[in-house]
C-alpha positions in Angstrom: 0.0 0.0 0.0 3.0 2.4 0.4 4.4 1.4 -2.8 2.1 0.1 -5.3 0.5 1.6 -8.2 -1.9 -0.9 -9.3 -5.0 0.8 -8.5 -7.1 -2.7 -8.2 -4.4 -3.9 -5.8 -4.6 -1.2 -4.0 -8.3 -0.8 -3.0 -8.2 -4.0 -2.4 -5.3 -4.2 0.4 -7.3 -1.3 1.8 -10.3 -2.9 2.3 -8.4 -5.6 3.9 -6.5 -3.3 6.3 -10.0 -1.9 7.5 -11.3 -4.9 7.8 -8.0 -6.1 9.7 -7.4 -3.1 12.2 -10.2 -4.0 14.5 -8.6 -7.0 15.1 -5.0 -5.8 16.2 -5.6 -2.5 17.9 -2.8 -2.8 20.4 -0.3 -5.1 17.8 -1.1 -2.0 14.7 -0.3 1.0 16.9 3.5 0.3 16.2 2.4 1.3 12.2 -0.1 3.8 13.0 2.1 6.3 11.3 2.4 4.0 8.1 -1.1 3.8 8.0 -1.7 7.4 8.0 0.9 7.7 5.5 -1.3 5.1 3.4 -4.1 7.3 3.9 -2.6 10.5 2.7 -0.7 8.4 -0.2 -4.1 7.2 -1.2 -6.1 10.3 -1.0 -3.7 11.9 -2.9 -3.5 9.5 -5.6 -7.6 10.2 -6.1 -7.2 13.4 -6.6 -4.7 13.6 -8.9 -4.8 9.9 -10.9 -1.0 9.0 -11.3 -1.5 5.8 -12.9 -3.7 7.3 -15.7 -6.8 4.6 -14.8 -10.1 4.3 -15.5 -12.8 6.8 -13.5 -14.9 3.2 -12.1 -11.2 1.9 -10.2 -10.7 5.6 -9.2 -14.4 5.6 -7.4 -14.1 2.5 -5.6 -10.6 3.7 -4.6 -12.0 6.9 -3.2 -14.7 4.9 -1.6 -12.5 2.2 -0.1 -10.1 5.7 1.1 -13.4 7.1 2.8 -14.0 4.1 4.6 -10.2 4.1 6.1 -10.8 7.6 7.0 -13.6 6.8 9.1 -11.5 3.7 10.9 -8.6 5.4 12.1 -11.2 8.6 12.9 -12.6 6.1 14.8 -10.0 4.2 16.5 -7.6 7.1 16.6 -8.7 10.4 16.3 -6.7 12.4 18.6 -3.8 10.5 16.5 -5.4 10.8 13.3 -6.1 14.5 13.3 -2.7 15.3 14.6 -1.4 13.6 11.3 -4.2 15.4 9.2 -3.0 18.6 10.9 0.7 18.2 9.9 0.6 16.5 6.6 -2.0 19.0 5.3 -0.4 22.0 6.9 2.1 21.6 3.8 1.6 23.9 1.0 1.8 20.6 -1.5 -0.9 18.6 0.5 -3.6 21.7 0.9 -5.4 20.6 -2.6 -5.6 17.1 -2.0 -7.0 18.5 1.4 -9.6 20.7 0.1 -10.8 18.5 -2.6 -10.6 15.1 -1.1 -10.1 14.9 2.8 -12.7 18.4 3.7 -15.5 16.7 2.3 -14.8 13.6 4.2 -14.6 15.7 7.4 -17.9 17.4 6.3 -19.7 14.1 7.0 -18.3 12.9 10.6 -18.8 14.1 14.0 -16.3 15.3 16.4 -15.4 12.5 18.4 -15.6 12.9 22.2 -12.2 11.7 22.4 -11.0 15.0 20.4 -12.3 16.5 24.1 -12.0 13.9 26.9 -8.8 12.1 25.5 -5.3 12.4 24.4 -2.7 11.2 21.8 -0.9 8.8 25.1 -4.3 7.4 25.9 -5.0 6.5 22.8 -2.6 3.8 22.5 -2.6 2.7 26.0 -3.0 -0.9 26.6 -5.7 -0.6 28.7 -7.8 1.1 26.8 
């Protein structure tokens, strides 16, 4: 998922890592930062089509994207918005921000751990 450019493969192993991450909260923290570098890879890549495919892989790609964003908002958001906050600060990141990862945001709720929580707690073991 960090590498790859075929766009079938792709959706595909991201479908699986949602599916996955449930399962290993505690064991995927250690690549918490690889997913979110996934994430911003990905939303990227639907915004600006690198591998020149067809617009029917590109919408499941963006809908397979959408669905990771809402499990790591989920399962990390104090995490996950610190990562949104840094990668899209960057001047090269703010229009795959505006035109793919705003709209996403449009459509969630804050998340009373955005309030109550932290980025430690988070990933503590007891949680």
């Amino acid at each position: 998922l960090q590498t790859d450019t075929d766009v079938v493969v792709l959706t595909t192993g991201v479908l699986v890592l949602i599916t996955m991450l449930p399962m290993i909260p505690q064991s995927g923290k250690q690549y918490l930062h690889d997913f979110f570098g996934i994430f911003g890879r990905l939303s990227a890549w639907c915004l600006q089509n690198p591998g020149h495919v067809a617009d029917i892989y590109l919408v499941h790609l963006h809908a397979s994207v959408y669905a990771l964003f809402h499990r790591l908002y989920g399962m990390y958001p104090c995490n996950f918005v610190s990562f949104l906050r840094s990668h899209y600060s960057m001047k090269e990141n703010l229009e795959t921000f505006e035109e793919v990862v705003k709209p996403m945001m449009e459509h969630v709720r804050i998340h009373p751990e955005l309030v109550t929580g932290s980025k430690d707690h988070e990933l503590d073991p007891r949680r």
